[in-house]
VOGU-3710 file (C-alpha; in Angstrom, 3 decimals, decimal comma):
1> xxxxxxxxxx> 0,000/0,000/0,000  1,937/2,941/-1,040  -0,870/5,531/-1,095  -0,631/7,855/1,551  -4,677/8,397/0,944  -5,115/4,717/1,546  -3,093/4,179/4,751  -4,888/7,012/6,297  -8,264/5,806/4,674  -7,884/2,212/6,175
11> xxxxxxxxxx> -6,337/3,320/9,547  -9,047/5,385/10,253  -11,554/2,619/9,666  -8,923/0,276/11,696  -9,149/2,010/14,156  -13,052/2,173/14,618  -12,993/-1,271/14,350  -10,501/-1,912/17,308  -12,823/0,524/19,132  -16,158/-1,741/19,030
21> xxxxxxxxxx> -13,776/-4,698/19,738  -12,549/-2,721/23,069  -16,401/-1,465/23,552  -17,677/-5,087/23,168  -14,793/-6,895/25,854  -15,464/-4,087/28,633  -18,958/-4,163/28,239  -18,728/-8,126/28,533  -16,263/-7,502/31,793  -18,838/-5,264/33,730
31> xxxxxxxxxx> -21,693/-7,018/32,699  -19,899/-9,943/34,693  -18,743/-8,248/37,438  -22,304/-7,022/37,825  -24,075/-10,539/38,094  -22,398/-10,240/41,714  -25,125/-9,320/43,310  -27,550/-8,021/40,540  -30,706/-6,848/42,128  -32,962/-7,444/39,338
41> xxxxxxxxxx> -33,740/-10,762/39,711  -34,524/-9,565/43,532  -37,114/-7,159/42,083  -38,470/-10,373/39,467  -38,826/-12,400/42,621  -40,566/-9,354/44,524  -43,142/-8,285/41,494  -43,899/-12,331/41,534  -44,513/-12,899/44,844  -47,050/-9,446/45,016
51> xxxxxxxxxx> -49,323/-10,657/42,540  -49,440/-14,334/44,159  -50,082/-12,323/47,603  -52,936/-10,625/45,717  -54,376/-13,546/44,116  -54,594/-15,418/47,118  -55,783/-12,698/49,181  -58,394/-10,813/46,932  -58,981/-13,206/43,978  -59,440/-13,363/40,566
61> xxxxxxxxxx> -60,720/-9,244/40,238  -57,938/-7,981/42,492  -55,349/-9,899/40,546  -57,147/-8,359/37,268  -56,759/-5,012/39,266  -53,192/-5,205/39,779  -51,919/-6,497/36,949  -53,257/-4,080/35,032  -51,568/-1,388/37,348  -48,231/-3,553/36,750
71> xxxxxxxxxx> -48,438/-3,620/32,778  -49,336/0,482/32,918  -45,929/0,856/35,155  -43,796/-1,243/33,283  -44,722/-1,206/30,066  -45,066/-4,912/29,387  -47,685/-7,773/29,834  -47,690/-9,705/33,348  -49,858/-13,279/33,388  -49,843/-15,312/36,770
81> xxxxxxxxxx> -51,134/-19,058/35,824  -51,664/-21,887/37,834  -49,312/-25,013/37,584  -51,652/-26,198/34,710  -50,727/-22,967/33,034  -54,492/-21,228/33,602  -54,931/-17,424/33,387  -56,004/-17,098/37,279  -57,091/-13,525/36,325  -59,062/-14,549/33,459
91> xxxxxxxxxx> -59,701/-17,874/33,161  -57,851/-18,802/29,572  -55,367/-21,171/28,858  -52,037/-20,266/28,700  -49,999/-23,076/28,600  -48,646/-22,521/24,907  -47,225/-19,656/26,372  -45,408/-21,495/29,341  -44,242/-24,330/26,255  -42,546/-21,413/25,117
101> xxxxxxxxxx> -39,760/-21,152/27,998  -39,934/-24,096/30,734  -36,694/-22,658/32,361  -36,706/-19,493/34,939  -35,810/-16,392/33,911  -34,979/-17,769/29,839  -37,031/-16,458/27,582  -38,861/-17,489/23,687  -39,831/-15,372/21,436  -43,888/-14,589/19,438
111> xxxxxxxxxx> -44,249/-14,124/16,381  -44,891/-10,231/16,668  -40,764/-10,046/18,324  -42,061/-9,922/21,797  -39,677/-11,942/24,415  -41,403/-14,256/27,092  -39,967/-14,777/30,287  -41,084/-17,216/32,434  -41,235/-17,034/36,488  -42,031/-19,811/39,393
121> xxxxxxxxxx> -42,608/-18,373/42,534  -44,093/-20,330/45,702  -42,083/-23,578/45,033  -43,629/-24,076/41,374  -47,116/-23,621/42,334  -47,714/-20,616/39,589  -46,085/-19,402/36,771  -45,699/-15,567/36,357  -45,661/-14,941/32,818  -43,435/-11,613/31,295
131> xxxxxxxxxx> -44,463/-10,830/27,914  -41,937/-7,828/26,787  -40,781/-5,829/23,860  -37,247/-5,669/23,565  -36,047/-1,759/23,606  -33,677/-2,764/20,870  -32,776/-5,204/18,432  -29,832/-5,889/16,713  -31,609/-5,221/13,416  -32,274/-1,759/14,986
141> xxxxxxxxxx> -28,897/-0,770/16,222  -26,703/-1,440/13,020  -28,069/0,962/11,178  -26,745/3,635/13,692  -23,258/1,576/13,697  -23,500/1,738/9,885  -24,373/5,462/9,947  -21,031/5,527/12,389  -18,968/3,614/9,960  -19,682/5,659/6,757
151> xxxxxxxxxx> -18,816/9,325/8,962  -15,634/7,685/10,094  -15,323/6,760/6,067  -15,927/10,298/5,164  -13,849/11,918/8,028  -10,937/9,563/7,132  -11,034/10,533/3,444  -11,299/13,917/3,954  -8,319/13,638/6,068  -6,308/11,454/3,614
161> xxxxxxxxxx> -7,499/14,589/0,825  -6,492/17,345/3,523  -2,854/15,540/3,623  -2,388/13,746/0,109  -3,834/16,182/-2,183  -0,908/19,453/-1,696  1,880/16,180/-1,538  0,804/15,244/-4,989  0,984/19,095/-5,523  4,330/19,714/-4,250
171> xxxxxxxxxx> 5,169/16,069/-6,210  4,198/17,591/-9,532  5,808/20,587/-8,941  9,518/19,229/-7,983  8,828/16,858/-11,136  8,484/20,093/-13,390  11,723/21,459/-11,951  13,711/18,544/-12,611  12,113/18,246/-16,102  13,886/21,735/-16,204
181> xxxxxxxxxx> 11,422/24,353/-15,324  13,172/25,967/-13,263  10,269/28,833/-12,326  8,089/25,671/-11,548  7,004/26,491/-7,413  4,502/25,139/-4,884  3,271/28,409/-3,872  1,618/27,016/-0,529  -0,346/29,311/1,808  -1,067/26,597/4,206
191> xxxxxxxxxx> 0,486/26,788/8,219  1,481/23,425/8,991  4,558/20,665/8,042  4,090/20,519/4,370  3,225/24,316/3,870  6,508/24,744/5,797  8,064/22,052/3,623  6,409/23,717/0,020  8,149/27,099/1,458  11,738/25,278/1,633
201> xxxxxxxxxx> 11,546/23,939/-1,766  10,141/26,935/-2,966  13,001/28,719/-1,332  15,608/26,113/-2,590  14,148/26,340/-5,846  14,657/29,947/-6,096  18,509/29,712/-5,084  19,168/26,930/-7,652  17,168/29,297/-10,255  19,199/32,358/-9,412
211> xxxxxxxxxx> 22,463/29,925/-9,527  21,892/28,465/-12,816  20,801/31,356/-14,568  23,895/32,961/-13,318  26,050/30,700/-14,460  24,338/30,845/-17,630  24,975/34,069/-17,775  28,398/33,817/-17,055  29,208/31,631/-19,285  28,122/33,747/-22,176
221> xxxxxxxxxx> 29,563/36,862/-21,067  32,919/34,716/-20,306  33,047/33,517/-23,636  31,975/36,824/-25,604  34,783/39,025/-22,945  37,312/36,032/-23,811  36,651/35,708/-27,949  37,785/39,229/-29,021  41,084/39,092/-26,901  41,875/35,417/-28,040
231> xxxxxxxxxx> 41,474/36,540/-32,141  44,003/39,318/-31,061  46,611/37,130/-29,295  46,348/34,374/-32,407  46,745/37,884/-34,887  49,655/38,974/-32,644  51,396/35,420/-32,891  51,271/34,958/-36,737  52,507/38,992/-37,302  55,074/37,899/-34,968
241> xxxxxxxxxx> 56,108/34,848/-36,949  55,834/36,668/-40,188  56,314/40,079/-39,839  59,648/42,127/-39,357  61,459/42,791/-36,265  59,702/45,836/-35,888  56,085/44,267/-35,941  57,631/41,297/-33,999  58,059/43,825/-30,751  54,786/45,368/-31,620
251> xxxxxxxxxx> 53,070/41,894/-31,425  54,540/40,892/-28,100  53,531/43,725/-26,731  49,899/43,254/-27,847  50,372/38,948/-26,497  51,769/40,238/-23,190  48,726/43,061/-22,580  45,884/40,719/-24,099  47,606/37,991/-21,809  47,461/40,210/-18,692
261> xxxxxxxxxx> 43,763/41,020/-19,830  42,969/37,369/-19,617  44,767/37,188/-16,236  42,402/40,059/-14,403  39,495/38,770/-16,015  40,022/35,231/-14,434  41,240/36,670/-11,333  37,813/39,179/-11,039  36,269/35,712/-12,294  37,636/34,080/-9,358
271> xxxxxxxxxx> 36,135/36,506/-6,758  33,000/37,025/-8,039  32,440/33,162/-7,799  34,325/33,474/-3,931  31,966/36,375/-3,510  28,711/34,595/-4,458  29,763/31,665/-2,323  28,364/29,742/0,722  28,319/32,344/3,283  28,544/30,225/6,214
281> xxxxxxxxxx> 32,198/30,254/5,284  32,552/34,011/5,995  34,304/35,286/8,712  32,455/37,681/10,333  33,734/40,063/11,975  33,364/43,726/13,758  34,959/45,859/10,586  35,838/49,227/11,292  34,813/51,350/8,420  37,238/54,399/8,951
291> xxxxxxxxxx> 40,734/52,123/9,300  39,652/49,746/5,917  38,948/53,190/4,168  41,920/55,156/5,502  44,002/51,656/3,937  42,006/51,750/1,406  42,986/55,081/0,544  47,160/54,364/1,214  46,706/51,329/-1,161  45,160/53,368/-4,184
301> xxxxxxxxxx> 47,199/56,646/-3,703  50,053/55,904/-5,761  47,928/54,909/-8,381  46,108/58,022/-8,515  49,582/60,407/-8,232  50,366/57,955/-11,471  47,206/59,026/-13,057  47,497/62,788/-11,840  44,879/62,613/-9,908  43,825/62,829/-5,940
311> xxxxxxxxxx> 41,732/61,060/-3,093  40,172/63,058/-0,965  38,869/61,209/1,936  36,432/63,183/4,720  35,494/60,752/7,940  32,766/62,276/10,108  33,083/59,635/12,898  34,609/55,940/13,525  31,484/53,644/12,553  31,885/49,695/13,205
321> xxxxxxxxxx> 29,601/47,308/10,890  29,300/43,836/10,849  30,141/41,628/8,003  33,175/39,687/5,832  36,460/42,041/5,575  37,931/41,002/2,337  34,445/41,343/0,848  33,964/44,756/2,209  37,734/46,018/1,512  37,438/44,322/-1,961
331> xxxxxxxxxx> 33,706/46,131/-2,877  34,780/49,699/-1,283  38,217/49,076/-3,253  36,344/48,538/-6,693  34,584/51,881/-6,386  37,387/53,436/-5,383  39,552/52,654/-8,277  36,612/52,596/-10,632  36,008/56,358/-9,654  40,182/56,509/-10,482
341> xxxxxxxxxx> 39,721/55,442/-13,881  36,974/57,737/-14,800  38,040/61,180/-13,063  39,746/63,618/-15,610  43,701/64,430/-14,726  43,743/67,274/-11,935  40,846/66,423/-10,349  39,958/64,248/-7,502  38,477/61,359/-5,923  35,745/62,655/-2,714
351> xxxxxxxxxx> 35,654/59,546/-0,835  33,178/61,012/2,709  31,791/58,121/5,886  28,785/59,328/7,469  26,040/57,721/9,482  22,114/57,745/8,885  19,378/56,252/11,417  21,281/53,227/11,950  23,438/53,013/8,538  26,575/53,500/7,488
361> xxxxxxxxxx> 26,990/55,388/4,355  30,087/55,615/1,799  29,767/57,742/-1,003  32,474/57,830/-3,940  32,551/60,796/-6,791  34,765/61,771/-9,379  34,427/64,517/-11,541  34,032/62,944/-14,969  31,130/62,674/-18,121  28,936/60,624/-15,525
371> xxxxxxxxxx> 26,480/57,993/-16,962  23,221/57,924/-18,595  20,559/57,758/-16,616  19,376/54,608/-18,554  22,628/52,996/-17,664  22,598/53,529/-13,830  21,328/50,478/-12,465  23,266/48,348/-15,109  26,651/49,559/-14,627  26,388/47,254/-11,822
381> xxxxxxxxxx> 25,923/44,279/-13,748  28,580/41,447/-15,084  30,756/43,125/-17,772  28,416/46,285/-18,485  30,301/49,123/-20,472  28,855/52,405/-21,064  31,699/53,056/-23,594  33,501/50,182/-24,493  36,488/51,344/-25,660  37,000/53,762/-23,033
391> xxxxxxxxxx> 36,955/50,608/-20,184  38,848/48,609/-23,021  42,018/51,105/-22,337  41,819/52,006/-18,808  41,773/47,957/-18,406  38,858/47,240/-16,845  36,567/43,614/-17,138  33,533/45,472/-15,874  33,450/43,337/-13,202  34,591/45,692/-10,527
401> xxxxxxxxxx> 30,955/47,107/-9,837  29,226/43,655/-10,022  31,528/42,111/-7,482  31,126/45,667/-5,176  26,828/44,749/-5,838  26,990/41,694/-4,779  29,205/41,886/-1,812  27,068/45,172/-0,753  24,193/42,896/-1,080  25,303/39,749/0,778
411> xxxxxxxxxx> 25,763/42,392/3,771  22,557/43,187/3,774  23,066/46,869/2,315  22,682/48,570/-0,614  24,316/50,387/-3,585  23,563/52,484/-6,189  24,930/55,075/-8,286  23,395/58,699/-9,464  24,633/61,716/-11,530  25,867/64,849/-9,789
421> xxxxxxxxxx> 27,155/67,060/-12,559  29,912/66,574/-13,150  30,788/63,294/-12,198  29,179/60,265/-10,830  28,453/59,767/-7,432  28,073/56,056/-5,844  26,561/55,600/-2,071  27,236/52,397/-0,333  25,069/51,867/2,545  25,375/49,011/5,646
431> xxxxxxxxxx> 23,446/48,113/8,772  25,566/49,669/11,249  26,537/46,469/14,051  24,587/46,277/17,093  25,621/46,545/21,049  25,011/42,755/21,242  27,912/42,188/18,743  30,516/43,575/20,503  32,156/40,607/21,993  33,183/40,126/18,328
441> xxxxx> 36,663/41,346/17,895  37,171/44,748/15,973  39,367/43,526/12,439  42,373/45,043/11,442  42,587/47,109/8,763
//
C-alpha cells in the first residue's frame, strides 16, 4: 500500500474497528462483574410474589386489578397461571405460552418479536408470565453503527485529501523542476509541516534558479569578454612569426597586454564566484569602516599620483559594521579605483563616511562625463560598459561594480549610483553592528 490516501483511509476505519472490539470486551467484563449481586432478579422475585399475595388474598378481580396497574408501570404484559398454566385472572389457557420457555428467567420469542420470560414463585405452584418488547434489536442498532462507519469513512477521506492532495501538488511541482522548469514552485499558503516544507523547496528552488541562470549568464559573457582578446593574441602570434622585427616587438607587446587582460578577467572571475559563495564560510567580523577606508585610501594613492589625480577622503566619525572584511575592503576598493579610472587628470576622488538612522553610508565621486541615466542600475551588472572602448584602455573587465553589488548585497546593504554634474556619485550603505555584537573582535585594517 503505497498511497498515503489509503493508509490514512484504512487506519481510520482500523481504528473504529478496534474501538467496538474494546467497547464489546469491557462491556462483557462489567456485565460480569455485575451478576455479583444483581438486584434485578430480587425485584423479578418481589413483582412475583405481590401478585401471588394478591391472588390469594383478593382473587381473581384484584389480581385483574393489579396487573393491570403492573403492565401500565412497566410497560409490558404480566400473566400469573396456575401449575396447569391457567390465566387465574381470566380464566384462559395459557400453557402454549409457558411451552414457550420451561426454564426461569430464559425467555422465547412470538411471532410479533415480543420476548417471554417465564417465572415460578411459591415452590412451582404458579407461573408468572413476562411478555416484553425488547427496547432494541440488533436489526435496529446497526443501522446507527452503519451510519457511524460511513462518517468515520468520510472523516478519514477527507483527512487522507487534507494531507495527500498538496503532496501530490508539491510532487508535480519538484517533477516540473527537474524536467527543467526551473520557475516551476509550490506556492503554498497553508500553516502546517508541508506548507513549511512547500516554502523550503520553494526557497531552494529559487537559489538553484538564481544559480543556474547565473552561471548561464556567465558563461556567455565569459566567452563573448574572452573571444575578441583570443582573435588578437592568435593575430599577434602569426605577425610575430611573419612580420619584421619591428612588428615582432609590436606583437609581443599586444600577447603580453591581451595575456594580462585574460589574467584580471580570471582573477575578477575568481572573486566574483568566492563572492557569491556559501556564506557560512565568511568570517564575520566587527569591521571598522574608517581604518579599511583610511588603507584603502594608502593602497590606491600611488595609483592616482600615477594618473594625476587625488583622493580626498572626509570621515565624520569611527562607525563599526558587521560583516566579511575582504568582501567589504574588496567592494569599497572597486569603487574606489573605478572612480580613479573615470576622473579627468587634476581632479579628484571625494571619498566622505557618514552615518544615517542606523546606517553607514560611503559615497564615492569623481568629476568625470557621468552615466546615462538609462545605464545607472546596469553599470552594476557582469561586464556592463557604457563606452567600451574607453573601459577597453583604462583595463577594466567590468566586473569591478558587479563584485562591489553583490558583496554590498550579501551584507545586507545597498548600492547604487546617481549623476551629480559633473561626475558620478556612488553611495554604499550598511546596517551599522549592534551593542550585542561587541564581543566580536574589531578587524584590522
Amino acid at each position: 500500500m503505497r498511497s498515503i490516501f489509503a493508509k490514512i483511509l484504512v487506519w481510520s476505519l482500523g481504528t473504529f474497528v478496534l474501538s467496538l472490539i474494546a467497547f464489546w470486551a469491557i462491556s462483557r467484563m462489567i456485565d460480569r462483574r455485575m451478576r455479583v449481586g444483581d438486584p434485578f432478579p430480587r425485584m423479578i422475585s418481589l413483582i412475583e410474589d405481590d401478585a401471588c399475595r394478591v391472588y390469594e388474598e383478593g382473587g381473581a378481580e384484584r389480581l385483574s386489578a393489579h396487573l393491570r396497574r403492573l403492565n401500565a408501570y412497566l410497560h409490558a404484559e404480566h400473566i400469573l397461571t396456575d401449575s396447569e398454566g391457567r390465566d387465574l385472572a381470566t380464566g384462559e389457557d395459557r400453557s402454549d405460552l409457558i411451552s414457550r420457555s420451561r426454564v426461569r428467567h430464559d425467555h422465547g420469542r412470538l411471532d410479533d418479536g415480543r420476548m417471554i420470560f417465564i417465572g415460578r414463585p411459591r415452590h412451582g405452584k404458579y407461573y408468572f408470565i413476562n411478555i416484553v418488547r425488547p427496547l432494541f434489536e440488533s436489526r435496529q442498532i446497526l443501522p446507527y453503527y452503519s451510519l457511524i462507519v460511513v462518517v468515520i469513512a468520510v472523516m478519514g477521506f477527507v483527512l487522507a485529501v487534507h494531507l495527500a492532495a498538496p503532496l501530490r501538488r508539491l510532487r508535480g511541482v519538484v517533477e516540473r523542476f527537474g524536467r527543467g522548469e526551473l520557475a516551476a514552485r509550490a506556492d503554498s499558503k497553508r500553516k502546517d509541516e508541508i506548507g513549511e516544507l512547500s516554502r523550503a523547496f520553494d526557497e531552494m528552488a529559487g537559489r538553484i534558479e538564481t544559480l543556474m541562470l547565473a552561471e548561464r549568464r556567465l558563461l556567455q559573457d565569459v566567452s563573448h569578454e574572452l573571444r575578441s582578446p583570443l582573435a588578437r593574441l592568435g593575430f599577434a602570434v602569426e605577425l610575430a612569426r611573419s612580420g619584421p622585427d619591428a612588428d615582432r616587438d609590436r606583437a609581443l607587446d599586444r600577447v603580453r597586454k591581451e595575456a594580462d587582460r585574460m589574467s584580471e578577467l580570471i582573477g575578477e572571475l575568481i572573486e566574483l564566484t568566492r563572492v557569491e559563495g556559501d556564506r557560512g564560510a565568511w568570517n564575520a567580523e566587527i569591521v571598522s569602516l574608517d581604518a579599511l577606508l583610511d588603507q584603502i585610501i594608502k593602497d590606491c594613492e600611488w595609483e592616482a599620483g600615477a594618473r594625476r589625480r587625488r583622493i580626498v577622503l572626509k570621515i565624520e566619525r569611527s562607525v563599526m559594521v558587521m560583516g566579511e572584511h575582504e568582501l567589504l575592503h574588496r567592494a569599497v576598493e572597486n569603487v574606489v579605483r573605478n572612480a580613479l579610472r573615470h576622473t579627468p587628470e587634476g581632479t579628484t576622488v571625494d571619498v566622505d563616511l557618514s552615518t544615517r538612522d542606523d546606517r553607514a553610508l560611503i559615497r564615492v565621486r569623481d568629476f568625470g562625463s557621468g552615466v546615462p541615466e538609462e545605464s545607472l542600475s546596469a553599470i552594476f551588472k557582469p561586464f556592463f560598459r557604457v563606452e567600451i572602448d574607453r573601459d577597453r584602455a583604462s583595463g577594466g573587465v567590468g566586473l569591478g561594480l558587479a563584485i562591489a553589488h553583490r558583496a554590498v548585497d550579501l551584507h545586507h546593504g545597498r548600492i547604487e549610483a546617481r549623476n551629480v554634474s559633473p561626475g558620478l556619485e556612488v553611495t554604499i550603505e550598511l546596517p551599522l553592528a549592534r551593542q550585542d555584537d561587541e564581543h566580536i573582535r574589531v578587524a584590522s585594517a
